[in-house]
C-alpha positions as CSV (number, residue, x, y, z in Angstrom):
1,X,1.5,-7.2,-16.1
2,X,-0.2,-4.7,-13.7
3,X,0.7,-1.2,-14.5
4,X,-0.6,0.5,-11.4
5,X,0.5,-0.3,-8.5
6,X,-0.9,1.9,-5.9
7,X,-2.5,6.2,-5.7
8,X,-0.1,8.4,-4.5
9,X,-2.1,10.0,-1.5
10,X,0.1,12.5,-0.1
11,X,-0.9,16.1,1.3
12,X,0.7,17.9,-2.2
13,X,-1.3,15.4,-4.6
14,X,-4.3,15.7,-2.9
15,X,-4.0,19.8,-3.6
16,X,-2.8,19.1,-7.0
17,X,-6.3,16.8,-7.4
18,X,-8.4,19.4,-5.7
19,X,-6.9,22.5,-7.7
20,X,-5.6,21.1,-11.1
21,X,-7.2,17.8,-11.5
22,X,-3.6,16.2,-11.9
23,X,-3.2,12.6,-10.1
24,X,-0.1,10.7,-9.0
25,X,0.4,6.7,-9.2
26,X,3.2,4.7,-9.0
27,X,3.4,2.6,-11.6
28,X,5.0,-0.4,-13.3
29,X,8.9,0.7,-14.5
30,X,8.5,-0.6,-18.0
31,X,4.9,0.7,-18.6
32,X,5.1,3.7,-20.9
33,X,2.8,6.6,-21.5
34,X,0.3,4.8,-23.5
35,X,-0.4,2.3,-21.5
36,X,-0.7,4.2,-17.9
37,X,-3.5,6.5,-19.7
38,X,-5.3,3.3,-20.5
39,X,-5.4,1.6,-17.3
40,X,-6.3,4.8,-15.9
41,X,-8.9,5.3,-18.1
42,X,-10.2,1.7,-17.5
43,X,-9.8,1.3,-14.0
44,X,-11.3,4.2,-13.1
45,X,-13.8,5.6,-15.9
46,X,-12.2,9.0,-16.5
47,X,-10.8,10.6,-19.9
48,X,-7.0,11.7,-19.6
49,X,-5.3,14.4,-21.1
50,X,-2.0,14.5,-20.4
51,X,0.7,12.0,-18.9
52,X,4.0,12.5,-17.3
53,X,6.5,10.1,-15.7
54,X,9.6,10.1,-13.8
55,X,12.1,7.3,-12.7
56,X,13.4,7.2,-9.1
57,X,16.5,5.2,-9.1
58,X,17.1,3.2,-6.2
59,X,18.6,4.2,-3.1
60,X,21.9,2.8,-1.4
61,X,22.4,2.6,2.1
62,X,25.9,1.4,3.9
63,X,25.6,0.1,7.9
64,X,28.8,-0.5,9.7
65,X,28.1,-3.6,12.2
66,X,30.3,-6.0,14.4
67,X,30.3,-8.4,11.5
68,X,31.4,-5.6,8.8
69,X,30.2,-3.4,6.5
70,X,26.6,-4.3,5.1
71,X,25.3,-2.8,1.4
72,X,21.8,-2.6,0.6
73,X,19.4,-0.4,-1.5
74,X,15.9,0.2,-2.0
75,X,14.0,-0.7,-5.3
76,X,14.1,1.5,-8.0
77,X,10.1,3.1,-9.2
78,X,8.4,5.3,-11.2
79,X,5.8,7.7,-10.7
80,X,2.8,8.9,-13.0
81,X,0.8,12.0,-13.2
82,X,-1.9,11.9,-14.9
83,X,-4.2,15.2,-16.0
84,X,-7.6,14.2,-15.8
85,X,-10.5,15.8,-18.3
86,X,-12.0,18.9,-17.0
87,X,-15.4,18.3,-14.7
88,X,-14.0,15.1,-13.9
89,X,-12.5,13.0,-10.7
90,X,-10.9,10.5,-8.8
91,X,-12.2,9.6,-6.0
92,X,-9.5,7.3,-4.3
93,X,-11.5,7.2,-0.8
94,X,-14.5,5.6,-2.1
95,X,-14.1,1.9,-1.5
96,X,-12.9,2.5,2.1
């Protein structure tokens, strides 16, 4: 089981990086705390402090079309962030 999927590299996490050393990843649903501050800590060499998560439930979308009404929805994820040691970083544009 992976349990990160992919950085979270948006405008606001990159401030929260710069300013609080705090980094956002999406992660796998049924990873808990533990186990996102060790792949974190593995993956990329850094000493975490702090952990927080949140669940986004997925969205549902209705289309009307000439064959009838269509139902869908987007997955469901969950987001990390992670409080990195102080003096320490991520560096997410390194293997570009």
């Amino acid at each position: 089981m992976s349990v990160l999927i992919k950085p979270i590299i948006t405008e606001k996490m990159t401030a929260d990086g710069e300013l609080y050393n705090r980094y956002g990843f999406v992660v796998n649903p049924s990873a808990n705390k533990i186990q996102i501050k060790l792949a974190v800590e593995v993956t990329y060499g850094v000493s975490v402090e702090k952990v927080r998560t949140m669940n986004y439930g997925p969205e549902r979308k209705t289309r009307f079309t000439k064959t009838g009404v269509q139902h869908g929805k987007t997955n469901a994820i969950k987001k990390a962030i992670v409080d990195v040691a102080e003096g320490e970083t991520i560096d997410f544009y390194n293997n570009l």
